[in-house]
DSSP file (Angstrom, degrees, kcal/mol; ACC not computed):
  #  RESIDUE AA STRUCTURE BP1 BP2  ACC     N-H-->O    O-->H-N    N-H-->O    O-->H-N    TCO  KAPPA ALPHA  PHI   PSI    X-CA   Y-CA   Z-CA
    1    1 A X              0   0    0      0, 0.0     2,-0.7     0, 0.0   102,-0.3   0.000 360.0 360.0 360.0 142.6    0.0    0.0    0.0
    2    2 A X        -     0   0    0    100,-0.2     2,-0.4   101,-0.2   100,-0.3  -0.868 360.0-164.3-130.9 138.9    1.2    3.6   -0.6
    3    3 A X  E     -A  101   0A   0     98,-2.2    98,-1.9    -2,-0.7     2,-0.2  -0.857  21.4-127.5-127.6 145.0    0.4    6.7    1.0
    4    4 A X  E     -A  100   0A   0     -2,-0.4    96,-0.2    96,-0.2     2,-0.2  -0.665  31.0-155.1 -93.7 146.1    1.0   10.2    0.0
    5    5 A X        -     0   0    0     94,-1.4     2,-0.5    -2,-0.2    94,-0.3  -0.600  10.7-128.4-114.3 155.5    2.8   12.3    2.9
    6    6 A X        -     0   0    0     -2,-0.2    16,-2.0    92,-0.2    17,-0.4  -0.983  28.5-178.5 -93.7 119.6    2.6   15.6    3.2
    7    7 A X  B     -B   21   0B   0     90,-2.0    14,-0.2    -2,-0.5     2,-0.2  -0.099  11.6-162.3-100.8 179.2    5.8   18.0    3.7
    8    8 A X        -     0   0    0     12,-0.7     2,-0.2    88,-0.2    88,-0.2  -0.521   5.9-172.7-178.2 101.9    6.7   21.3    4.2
    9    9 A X  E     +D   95   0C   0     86,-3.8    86,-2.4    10,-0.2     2,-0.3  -0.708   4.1 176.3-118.2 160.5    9.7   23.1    3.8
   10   10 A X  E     +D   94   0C   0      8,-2.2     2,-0.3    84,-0.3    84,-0.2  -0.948  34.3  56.8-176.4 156.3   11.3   26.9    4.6
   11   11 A X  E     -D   93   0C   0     82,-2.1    82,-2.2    -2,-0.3     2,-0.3  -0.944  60.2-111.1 125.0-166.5   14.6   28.9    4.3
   12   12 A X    >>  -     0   0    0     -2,-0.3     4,-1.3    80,-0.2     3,-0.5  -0.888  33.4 -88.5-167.0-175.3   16.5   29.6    2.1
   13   13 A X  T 34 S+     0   0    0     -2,-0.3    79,-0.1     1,-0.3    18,-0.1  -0.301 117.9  48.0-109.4  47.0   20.3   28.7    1.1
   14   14 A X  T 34 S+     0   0    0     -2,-0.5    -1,-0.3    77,-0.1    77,-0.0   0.091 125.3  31.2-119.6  -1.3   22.3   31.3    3.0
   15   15 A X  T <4 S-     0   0    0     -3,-0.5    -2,-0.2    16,-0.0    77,-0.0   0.610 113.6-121.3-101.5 -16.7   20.3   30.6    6.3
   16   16 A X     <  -     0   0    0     -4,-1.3    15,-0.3    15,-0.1    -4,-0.1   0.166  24.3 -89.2  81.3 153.6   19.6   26.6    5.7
   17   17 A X        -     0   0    0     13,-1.7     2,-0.2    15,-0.4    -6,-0.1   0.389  19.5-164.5 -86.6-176.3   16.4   24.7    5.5
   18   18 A X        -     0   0    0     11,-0.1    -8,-2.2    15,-0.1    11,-0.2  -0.499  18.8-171.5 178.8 122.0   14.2   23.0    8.1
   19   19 A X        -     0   0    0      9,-0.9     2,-0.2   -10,-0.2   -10,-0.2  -0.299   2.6-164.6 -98.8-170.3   11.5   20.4    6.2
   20   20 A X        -     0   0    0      7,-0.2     2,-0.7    -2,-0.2   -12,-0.7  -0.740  20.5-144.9 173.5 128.0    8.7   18.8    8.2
   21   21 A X  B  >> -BC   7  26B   0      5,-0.7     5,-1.4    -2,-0.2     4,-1.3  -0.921  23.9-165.9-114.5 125.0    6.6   15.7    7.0
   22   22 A X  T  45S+     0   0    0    -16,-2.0    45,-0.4    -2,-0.7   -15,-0.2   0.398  86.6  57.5 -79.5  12.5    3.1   17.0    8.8
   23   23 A X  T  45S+     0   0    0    -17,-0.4    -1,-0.2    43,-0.2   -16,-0.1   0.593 121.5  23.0-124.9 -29.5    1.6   13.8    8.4
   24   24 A X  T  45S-     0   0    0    -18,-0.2    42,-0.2     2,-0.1    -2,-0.2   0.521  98.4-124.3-121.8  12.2    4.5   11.9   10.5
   25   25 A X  T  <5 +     0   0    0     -4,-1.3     2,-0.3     1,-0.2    -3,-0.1   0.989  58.9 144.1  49.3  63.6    5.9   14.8   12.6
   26   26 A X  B   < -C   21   0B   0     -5,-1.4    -5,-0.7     2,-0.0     2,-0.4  -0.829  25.1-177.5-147.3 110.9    9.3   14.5   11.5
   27   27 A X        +     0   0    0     -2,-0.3     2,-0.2    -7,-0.2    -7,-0.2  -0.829  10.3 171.7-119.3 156.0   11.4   17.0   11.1
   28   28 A X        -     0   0    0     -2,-0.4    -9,-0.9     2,-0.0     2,-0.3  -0.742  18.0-141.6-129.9-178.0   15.2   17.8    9.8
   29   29 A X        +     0   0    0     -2,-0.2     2,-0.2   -11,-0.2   -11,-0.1  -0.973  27.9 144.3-145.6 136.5   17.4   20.9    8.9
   30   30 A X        -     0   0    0     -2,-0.3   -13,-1.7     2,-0.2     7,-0.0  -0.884  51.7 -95.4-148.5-131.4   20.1   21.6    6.1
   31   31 A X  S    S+     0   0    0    -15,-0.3     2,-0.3    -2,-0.2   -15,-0.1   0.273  93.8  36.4-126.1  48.6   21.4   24.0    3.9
   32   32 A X  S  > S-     0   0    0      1,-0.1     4,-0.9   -18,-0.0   -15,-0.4  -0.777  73.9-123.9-140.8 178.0   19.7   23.6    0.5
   33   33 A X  H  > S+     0   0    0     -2,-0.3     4,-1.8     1,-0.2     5,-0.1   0.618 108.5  56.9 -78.9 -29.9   16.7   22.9   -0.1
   34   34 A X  H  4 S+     0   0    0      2,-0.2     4,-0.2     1,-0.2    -1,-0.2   0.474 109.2  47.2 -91.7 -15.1   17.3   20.0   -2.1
   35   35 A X  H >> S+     0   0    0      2,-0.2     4,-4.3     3,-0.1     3,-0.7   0.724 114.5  51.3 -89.7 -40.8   19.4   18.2    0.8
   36   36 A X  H >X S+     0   0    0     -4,-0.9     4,-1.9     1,-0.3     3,-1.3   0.937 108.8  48.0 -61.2 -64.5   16.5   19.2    3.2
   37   37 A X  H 3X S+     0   0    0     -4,-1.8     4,-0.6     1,-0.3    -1,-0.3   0.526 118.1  41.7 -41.4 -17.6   14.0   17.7    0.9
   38   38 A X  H <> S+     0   0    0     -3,-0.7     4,-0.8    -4,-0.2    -1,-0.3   0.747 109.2  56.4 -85.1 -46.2   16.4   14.3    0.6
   39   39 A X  H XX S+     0   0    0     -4,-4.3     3,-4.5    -3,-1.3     4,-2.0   0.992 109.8  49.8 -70.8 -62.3   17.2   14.2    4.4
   40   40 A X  H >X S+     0   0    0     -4,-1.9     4,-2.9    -5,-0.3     3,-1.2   0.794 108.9  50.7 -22.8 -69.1   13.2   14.1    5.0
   41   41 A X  H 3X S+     0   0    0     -4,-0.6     4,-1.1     1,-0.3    -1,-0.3   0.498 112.9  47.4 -44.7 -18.2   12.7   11.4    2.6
   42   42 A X  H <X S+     0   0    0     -3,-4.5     4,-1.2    -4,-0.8    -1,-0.3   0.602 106.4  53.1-100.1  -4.7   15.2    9.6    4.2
   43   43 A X  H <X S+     0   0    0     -4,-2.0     4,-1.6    -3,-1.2    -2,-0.2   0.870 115.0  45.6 -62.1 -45.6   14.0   10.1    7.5
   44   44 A X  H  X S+     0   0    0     -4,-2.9     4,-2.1    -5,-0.4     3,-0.3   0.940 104.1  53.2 -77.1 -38.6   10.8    8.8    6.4
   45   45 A X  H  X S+     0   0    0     -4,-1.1     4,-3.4     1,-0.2    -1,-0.2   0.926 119.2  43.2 -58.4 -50.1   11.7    5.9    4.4
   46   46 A X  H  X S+     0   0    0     -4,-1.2     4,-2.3     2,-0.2    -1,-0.2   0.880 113.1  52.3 -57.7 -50.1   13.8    4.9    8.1
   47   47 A X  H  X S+     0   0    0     -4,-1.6     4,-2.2    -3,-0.3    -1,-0.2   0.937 112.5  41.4 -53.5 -79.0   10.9    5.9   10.3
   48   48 A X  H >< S+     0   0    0     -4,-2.1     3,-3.3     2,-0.2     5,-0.3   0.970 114.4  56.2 -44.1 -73.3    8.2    3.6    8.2
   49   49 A X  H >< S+     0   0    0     -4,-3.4     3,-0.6     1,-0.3    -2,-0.2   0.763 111.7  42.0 -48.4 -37.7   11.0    0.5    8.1
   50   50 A X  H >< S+     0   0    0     -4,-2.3     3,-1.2     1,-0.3    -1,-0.3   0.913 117.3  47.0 -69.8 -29.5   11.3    0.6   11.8
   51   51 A X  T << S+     0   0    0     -3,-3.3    -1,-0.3    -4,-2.2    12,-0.2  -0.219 101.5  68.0 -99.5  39.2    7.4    1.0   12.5
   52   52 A X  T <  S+     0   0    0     -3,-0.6    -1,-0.3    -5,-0.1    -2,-0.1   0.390  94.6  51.9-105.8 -20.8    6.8   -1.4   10.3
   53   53 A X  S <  S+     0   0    0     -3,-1.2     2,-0.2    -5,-0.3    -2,-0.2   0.008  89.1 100.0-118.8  37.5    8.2   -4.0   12.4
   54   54 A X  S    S-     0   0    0      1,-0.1     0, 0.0     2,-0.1     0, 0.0  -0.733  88.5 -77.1 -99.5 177.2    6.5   -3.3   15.3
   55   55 A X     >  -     0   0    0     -2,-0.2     4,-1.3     1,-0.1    -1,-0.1   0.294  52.6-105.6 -14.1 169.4    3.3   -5.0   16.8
   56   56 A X  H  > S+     0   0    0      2,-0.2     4,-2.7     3,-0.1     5,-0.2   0.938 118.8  55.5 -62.8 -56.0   -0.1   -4.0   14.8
   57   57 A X  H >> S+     0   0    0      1,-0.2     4,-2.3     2,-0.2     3,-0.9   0.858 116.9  31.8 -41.7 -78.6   -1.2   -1.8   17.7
   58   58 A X  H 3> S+     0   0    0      1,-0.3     4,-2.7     2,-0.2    -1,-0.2   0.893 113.5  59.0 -48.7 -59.6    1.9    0.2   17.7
   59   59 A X  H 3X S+     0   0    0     -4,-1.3     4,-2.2     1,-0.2    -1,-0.3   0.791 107.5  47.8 -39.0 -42.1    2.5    0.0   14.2
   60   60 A X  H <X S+     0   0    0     -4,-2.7     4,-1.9    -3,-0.9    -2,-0.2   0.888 114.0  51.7 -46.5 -61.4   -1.1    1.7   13.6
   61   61 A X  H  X S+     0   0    0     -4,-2.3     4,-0.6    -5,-0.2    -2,-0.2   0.893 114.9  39.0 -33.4 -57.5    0.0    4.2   16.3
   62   62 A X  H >< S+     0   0    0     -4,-2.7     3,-0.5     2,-0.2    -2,-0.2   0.849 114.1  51.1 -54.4 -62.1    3.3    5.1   14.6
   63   63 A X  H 3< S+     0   0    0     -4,-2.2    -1,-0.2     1,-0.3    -2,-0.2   0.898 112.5  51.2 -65.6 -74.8    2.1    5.0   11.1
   64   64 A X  H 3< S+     0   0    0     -4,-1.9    -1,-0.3    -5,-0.1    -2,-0.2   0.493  76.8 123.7 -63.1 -34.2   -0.8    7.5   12.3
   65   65 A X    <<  +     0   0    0     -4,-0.6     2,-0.2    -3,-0.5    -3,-0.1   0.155  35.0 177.5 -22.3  83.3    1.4   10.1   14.1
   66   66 A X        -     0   0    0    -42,-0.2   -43,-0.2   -41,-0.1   -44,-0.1  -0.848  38.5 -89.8-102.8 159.7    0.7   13.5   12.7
   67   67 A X        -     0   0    0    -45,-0.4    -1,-0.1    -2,-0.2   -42,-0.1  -0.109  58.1 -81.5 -43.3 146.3    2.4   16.8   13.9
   68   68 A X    >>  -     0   0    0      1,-0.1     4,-2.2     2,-0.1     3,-0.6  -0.278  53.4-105.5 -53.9 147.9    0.5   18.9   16.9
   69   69 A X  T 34 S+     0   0    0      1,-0.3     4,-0.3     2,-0.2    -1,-0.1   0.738 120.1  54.3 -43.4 -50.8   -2.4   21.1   15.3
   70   70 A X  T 3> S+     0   0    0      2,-0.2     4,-0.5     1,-0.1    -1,-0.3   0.612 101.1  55.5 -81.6  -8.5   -0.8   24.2   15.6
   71   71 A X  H X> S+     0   0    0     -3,-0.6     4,-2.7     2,-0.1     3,-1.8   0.960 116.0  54.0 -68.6 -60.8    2.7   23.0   13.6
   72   72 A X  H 3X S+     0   0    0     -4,-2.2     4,-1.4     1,-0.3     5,-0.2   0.756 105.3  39.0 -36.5 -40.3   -0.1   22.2   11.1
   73   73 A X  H 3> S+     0   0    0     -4,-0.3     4,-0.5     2,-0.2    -1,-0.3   0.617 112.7  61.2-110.6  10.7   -1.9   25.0   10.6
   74   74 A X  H <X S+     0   0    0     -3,-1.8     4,-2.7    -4,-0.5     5,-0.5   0.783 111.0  45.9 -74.1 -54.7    1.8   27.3   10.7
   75   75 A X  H  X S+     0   0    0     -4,-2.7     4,-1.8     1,-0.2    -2,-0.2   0.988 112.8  44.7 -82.8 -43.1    2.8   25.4    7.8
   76   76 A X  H  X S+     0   0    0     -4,-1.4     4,-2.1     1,-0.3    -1,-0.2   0.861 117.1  50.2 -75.3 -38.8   -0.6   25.8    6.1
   77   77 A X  H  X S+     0   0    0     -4,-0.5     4,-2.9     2,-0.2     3,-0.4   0.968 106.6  50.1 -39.2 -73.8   -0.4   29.7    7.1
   78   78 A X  H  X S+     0   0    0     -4,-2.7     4,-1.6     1,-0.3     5,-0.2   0.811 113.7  51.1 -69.1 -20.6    3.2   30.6    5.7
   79   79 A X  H  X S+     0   0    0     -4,-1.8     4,-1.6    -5,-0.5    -1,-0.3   0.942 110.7  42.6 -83.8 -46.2    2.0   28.9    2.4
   80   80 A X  H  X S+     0   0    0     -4,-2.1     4,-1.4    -3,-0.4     5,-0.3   0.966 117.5  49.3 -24.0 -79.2   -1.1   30.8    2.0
   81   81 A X  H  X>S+     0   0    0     -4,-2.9     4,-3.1     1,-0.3     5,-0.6   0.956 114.2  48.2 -57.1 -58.8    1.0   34.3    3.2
   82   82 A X  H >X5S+     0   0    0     -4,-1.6     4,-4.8    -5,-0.3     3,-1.3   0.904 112.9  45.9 -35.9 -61.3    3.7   33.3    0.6
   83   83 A X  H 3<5S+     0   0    0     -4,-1.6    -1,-0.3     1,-0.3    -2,-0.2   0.775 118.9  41.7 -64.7 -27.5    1.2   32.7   -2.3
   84   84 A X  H 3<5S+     0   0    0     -4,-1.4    -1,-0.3    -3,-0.4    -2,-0.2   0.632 130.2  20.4 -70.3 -28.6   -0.8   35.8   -1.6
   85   85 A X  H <<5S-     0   0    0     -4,-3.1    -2,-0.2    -3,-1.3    -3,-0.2   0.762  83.5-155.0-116.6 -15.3    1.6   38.4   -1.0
   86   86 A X     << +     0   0    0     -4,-4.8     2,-0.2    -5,-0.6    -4,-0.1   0.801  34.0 159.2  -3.1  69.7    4.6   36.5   -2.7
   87   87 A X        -     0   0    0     -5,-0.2     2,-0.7    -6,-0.2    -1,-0.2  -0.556  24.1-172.5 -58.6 118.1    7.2   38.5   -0.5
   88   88 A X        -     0   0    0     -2,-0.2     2,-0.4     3,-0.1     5,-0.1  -0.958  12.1-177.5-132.2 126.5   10.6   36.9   -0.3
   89   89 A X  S    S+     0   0    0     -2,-0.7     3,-0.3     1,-0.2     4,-0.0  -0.997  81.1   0.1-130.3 137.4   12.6   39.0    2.4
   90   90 A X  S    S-     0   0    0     -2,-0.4    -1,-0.2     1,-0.2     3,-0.1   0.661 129.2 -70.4  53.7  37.0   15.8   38.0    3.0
   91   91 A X  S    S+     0   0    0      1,-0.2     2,-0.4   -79,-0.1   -78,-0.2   0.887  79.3 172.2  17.3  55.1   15.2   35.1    0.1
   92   92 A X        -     0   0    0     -3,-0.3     2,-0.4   -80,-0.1    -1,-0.2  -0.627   8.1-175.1 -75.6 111.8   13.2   33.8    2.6
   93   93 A X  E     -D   11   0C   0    -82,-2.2   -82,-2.1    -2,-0.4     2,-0.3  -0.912  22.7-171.3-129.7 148.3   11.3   30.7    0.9
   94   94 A X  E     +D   10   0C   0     -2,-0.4     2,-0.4   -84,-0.2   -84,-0.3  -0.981   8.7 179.8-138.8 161.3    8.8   28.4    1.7
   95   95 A X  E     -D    9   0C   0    -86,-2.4   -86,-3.8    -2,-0.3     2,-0.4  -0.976  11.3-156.9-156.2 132.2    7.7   24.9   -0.7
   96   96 A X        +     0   0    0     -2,-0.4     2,-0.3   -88,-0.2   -88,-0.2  -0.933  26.0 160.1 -99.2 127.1    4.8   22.1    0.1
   97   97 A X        -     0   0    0     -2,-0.4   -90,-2.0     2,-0.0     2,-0.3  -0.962  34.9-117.2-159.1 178.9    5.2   19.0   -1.4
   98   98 A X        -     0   0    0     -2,-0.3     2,-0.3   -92,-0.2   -92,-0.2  -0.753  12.7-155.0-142.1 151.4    4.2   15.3   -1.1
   99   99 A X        -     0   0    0    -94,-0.3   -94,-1.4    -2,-0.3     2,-0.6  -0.975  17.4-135.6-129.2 108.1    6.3   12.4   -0.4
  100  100 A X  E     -A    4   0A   0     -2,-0.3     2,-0.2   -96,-0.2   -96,-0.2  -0.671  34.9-180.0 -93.6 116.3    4.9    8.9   -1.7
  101  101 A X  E     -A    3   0A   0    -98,-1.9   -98,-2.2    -2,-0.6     2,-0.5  -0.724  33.3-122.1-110.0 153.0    5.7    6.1    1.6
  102  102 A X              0   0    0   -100,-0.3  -100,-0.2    -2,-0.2    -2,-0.0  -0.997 360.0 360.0 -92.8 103.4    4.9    2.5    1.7
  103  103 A X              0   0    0     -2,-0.5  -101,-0.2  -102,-0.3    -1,-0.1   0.424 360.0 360.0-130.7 360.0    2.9    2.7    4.5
């Protein structure tokens, strides 16, 4: 089975990144966007493989995990403000994008 993830990323490459997959509350930092966007995806691919060999119960937990409400609705926020006012101060950037997991 495969399930589409949701992400979130912001920064920009002379301050460094910080992604976040809202769907498994896991988050990393580096300094491109394209490394942040790799280190997620490999956080998640490791994340799933371990919870995948827990018990059902737990596994269900694990798999289920989303970020707290307000990390959620920040990411949902800065993405809206971007697209509306598209403002970049300090090339200040922010990019949502979906991650396909076997989960």
């Amino acid at each position: 089975m495969q399930r589409m993830l949701w992400c979130f990323a912001h920064g920009s490459n002379r301050t460094g990144w910080e992604a976040v997959c809202v769907d498994l509350d896991i988050a990393v930092e580096a300094r491109t966007f394209e490394a942040a966007k790799a280190a997620l995806e490999s956080a998640i691919c490791s994340y799933v493989e371990d919870a995948l060999q827990e018990a059902p119960a737990d596994r269900a937990r694990l798999l289920r995990r989303r970020a707290p409400w307000f990390v959620r609705l920040g990411c949902w926020a800065k993405l809206a403000w971007h697209a509306v006012t598209n403002r970049r101060r300090d090339d200040d950037q922010r990019a949502g994008f979906d991650v396909l997991c076997p989960a």
